[in-house]
C-alpha positions in Angstrom: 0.1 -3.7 20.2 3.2 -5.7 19.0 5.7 -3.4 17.0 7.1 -3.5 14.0 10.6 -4.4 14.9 9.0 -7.5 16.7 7.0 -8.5 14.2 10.4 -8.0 11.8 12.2 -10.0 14.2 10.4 -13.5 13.3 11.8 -13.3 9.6 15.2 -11.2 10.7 17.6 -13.4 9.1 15.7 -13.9 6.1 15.2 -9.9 6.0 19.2 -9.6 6.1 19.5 -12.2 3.1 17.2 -10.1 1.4 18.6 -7.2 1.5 21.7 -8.7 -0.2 19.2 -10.1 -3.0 17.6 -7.1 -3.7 20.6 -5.0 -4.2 21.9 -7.6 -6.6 18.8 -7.0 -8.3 19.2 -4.1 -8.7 22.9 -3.2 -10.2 23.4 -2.0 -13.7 26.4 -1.6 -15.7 25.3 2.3 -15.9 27.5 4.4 -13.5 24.1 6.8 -12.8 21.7 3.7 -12.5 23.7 2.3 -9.9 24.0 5.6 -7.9 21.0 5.9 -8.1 19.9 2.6 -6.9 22.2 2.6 -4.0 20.4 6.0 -2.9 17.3 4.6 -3.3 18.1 1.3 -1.3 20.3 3.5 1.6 16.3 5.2 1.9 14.6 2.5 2.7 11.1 2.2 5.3 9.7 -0.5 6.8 9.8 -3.1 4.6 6.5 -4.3 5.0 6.0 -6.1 2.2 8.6 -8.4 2.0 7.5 -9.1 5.0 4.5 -10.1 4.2 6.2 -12.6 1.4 8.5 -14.0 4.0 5.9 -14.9 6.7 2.8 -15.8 4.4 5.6 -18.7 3.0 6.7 -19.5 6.8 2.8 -19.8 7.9 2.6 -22.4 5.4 6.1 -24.4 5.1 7.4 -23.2 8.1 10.6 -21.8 6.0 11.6 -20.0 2.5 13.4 -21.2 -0.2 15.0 -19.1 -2.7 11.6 -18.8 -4.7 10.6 -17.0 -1.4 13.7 -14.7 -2.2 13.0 -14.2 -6.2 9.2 -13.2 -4.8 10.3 -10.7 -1.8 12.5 -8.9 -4.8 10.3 -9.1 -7.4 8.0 -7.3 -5.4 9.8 -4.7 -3.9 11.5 -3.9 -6.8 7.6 -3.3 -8.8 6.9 -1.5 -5.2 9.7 1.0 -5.6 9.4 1.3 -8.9 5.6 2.6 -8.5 7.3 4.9 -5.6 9.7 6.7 -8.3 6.8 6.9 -10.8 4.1 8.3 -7.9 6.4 11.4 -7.0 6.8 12.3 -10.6 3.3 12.2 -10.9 2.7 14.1 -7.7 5.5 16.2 -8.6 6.7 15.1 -4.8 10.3 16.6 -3.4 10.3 14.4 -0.7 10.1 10.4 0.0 10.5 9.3 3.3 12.2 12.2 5.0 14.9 12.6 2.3 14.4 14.0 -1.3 12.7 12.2 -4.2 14.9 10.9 -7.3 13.1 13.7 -9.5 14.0 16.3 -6.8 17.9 15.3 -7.5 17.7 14.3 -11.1 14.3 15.7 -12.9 11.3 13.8 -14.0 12.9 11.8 -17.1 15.8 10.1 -15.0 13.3 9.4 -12.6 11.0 7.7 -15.1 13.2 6.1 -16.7 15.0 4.4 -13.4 11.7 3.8 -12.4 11.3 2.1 -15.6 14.0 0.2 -15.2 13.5 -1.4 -12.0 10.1 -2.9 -13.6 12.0 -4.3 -16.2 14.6 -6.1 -13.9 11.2 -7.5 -11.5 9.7 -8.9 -14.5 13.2 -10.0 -16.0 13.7 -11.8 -12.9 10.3 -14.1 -13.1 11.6 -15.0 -16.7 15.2 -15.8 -15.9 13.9 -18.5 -13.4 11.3 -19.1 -15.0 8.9 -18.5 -12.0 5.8 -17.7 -14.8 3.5 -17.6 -11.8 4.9 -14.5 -9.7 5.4 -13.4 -13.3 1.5 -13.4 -13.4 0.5 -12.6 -9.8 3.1 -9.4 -10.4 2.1 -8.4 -13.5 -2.2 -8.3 -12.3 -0.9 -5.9 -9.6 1.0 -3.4 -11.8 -2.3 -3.3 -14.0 -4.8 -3.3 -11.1 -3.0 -0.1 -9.5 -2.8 1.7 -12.9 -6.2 1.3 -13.1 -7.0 2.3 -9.9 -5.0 5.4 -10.1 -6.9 6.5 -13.4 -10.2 5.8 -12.0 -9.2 8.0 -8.9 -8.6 11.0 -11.1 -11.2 10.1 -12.8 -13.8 10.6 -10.2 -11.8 13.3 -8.4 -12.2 15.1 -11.6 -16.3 14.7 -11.7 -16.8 14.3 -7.9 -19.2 11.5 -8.2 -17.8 8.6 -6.4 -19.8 6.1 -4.9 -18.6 3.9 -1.6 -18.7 1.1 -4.2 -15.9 3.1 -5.8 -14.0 4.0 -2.9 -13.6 0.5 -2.4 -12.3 -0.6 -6.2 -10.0 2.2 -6.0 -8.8 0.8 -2.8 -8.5 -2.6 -3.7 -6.8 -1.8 -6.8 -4.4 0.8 -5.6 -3.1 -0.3 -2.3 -5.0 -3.3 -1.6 -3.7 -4.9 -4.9 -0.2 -5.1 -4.3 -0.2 -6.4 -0.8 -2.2 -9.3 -2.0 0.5 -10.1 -4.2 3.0 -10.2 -1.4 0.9 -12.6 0.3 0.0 -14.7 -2.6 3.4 -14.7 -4.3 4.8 -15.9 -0.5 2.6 -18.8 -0.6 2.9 -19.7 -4.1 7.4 -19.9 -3.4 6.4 -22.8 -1.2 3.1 -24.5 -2.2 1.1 -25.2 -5.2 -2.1 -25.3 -4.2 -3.9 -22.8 -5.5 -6.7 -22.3 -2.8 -4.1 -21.9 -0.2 -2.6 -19.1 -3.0 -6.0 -17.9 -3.1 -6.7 -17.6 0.4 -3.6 -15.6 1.5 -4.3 -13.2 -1.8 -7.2 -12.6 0.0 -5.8 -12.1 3.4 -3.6 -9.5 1.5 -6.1 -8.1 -0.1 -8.0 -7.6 3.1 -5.1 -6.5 5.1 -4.5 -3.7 2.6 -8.0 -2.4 2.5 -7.7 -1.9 5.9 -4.5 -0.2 5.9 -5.9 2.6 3.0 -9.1 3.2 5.2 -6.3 3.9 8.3 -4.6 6.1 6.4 -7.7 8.0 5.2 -8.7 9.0 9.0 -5.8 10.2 9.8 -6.4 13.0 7.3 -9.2 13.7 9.5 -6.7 14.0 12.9 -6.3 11.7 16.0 -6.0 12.7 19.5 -2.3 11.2 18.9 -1.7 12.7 15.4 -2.8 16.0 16.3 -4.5 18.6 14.1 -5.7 17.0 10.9 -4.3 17.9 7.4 -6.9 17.9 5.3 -4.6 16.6 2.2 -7.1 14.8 0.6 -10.0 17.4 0.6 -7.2 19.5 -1.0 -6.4 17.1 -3.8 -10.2 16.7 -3.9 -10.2 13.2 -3.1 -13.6 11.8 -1.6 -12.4 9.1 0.7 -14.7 7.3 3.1 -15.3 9.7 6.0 -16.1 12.2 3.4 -18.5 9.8 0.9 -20.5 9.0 4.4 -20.8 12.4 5.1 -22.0 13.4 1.7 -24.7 10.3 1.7 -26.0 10.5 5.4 -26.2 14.8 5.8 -28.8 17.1 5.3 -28.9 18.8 1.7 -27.7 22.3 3.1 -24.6 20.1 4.7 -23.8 18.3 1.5 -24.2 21.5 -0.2 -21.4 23.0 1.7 -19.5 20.1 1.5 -19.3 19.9 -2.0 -18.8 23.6 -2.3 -15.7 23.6 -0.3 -14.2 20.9 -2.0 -15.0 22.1 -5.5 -14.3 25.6 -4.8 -12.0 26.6 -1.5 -9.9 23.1 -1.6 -7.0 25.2 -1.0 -8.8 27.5 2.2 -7.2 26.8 5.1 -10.5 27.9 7.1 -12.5 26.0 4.5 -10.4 23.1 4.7 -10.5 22.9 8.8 -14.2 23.4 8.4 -14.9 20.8 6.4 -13.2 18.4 8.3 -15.6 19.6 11.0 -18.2 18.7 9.1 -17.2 15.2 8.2 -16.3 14.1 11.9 -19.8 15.6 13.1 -21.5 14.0 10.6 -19.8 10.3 12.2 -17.8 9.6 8.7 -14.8 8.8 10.8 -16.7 6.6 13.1 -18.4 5.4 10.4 -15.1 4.6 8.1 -13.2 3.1 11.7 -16.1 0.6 12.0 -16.0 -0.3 8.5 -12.4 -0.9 9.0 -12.6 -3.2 12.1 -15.0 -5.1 10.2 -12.7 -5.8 7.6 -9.6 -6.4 9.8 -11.7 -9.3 11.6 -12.9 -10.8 8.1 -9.4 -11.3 7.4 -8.5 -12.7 10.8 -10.8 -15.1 10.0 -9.4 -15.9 6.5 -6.6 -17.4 8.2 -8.7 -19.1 10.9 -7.9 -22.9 9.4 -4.1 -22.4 8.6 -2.8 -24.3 11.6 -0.9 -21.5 14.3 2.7 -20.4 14.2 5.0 -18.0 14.7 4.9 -16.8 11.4 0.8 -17.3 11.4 0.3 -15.1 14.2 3.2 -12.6 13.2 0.7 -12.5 10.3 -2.2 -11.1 12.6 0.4 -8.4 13.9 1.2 -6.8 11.0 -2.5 -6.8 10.2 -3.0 -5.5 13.8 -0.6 -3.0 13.4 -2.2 -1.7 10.6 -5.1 -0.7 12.4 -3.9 0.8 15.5 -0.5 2.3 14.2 -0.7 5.9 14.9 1.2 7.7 12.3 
């Protein structure tokens, strides 16, 4: 499987321009903001979706422009400002290794930088008049609002469907990788069926990437034991919803029963997870998975090969076999 780092190493000297961009984005006349910011920027991870802008415009044009730049900002500044938000939500400590902005300044700074690095995104589009990643952003913020609602909203009554699963998905983390992808294209072309058809490359690409993330709460042989998180915050993701529709009643029973009841059992917890892997959820969601990794594949099959094309298929590669 081709790394990150090799896969980064296709767009490298865009990636270093970037990183300039973004920080100019980001500065304030307000001492705090800017300390803030600078923390926030010295913490970065991956950077996998600007990424995702920077190649999706080089499969098509072969280069960027500074459109390519204003999208790659705009993005991960509405990316880190859902970051801030989510660990005052989740009342989180930690991001990435180091400690959340709420840890180190409470929940209404952190709102209120989060806040803030919306507003500079969306000031961005309407500086230079770039109406269109102004759109693409803007259906992405509302998308993962309302997938994050509808999530508590069914972890609250416990009745989610797979259908669900999959809006939830496509909203919440699906959602915003489409709008990398789309937003890279539309820097360099206006054809709007090429937009459309790397939106849904994204859109697939990011699916896959939740349904990754929700086995490994069910453990790997190179993860190790599993953690069981999502039982916990009673959260039916797929292995779980397969298990609940394709059990016997005294199973489903004691399914629902643990994760209504004992979420926060240890011994409960580990059997549960049992229960789910017996029952072949995790087969069943890893399937379901590579299904979707090869419909996006062939999304791209007509855009003509390059190194940016097939850097493309790594990343989406590496979202399914990345181990941690």
């Amino acid at each position: 499987m081709v790394s990150v780092t090799e896969i980064k190493a296709n767009v490298s000297e865009e990636m270093a321009i970037f990183e300039q961009k973004f920080r100019d984005s980001m500065k304030s006349e307000v001492a705090l903001l800017d300390k803030i910011t600078h923390y926030i920027v010295r913490r970065k991870g991956k950077q996998m979706r600007p990424m995702f802008v920077f190649l999706s415009a080089k499969a098509i044009n072969g280069s960027v422009n500074e459109n390519t730049y204003l999208a790659a900002s705009l993005i991960e500044l509405l990316h880190t400002a859902t970051l801030v938000h989510d660990d005052v939500v989740d009342d989180a400590n930690e991001r990435r290794g180091f400690f959340s902005v709420n840890a180190l300044w409470k929940n209404k700074i952190a709102v209120l930088v989060g806040d803030y690095l919306l507003s500079r995104g969306l000031l961005l589009s309407v500086e230079n008049e770039q109406y269109r990643f102004l759109q693409i952003v803007s259906k992405s913020v509302k998308e993962m609002s309302e997938g994050e609602l509808l999530q508590i909203e069914k972890a609250r009554k416990l009745d989610i469907t797979e259908k669900d699963y999959f809006t939830i998905i496509r909203q919440k983390t699906a959602s915003l990788i489409a709008a990398c992808c789309s937003a890279g294209a539309a820097s360099v072309t206006k054809d709007e069926a090429l937009i459309e058809k790397f939106r849904y490359f994204g859109e697939l690409t990011g699916t896959a990437f939740q349904i990754k993330d929700d086995i490994f709460d069910y453990g790997t042989e190179k993860i190790g034991k599993p953690t069981g998180n999502d039982i916990r915050e009673r959260k039916l993701t797929l292995p779980l919803i397969y298990a609940l529709q394709n059990s016997s009643k005294e199973v489903r029973r004691e399914l629902m029963n643990i994760v209504k009841n004992h979420n926060e059992e240890s011994a409960k917890i580990k059997r549960a997870v049992h229960l789910v892997v017996e029952s072949g959820g995790v087969k069943y969601a890893h399937q379901k998975m590579i299904l979707i990794k090869d419909q996006a594949i062939e999304v791209l099959r007509d855009i003509p090969s390059n190194r940016a094309s097939e850097a493309l298929i790594g990343l989406l590669e590496y979202t399914v076999h990345r181990e941690k």
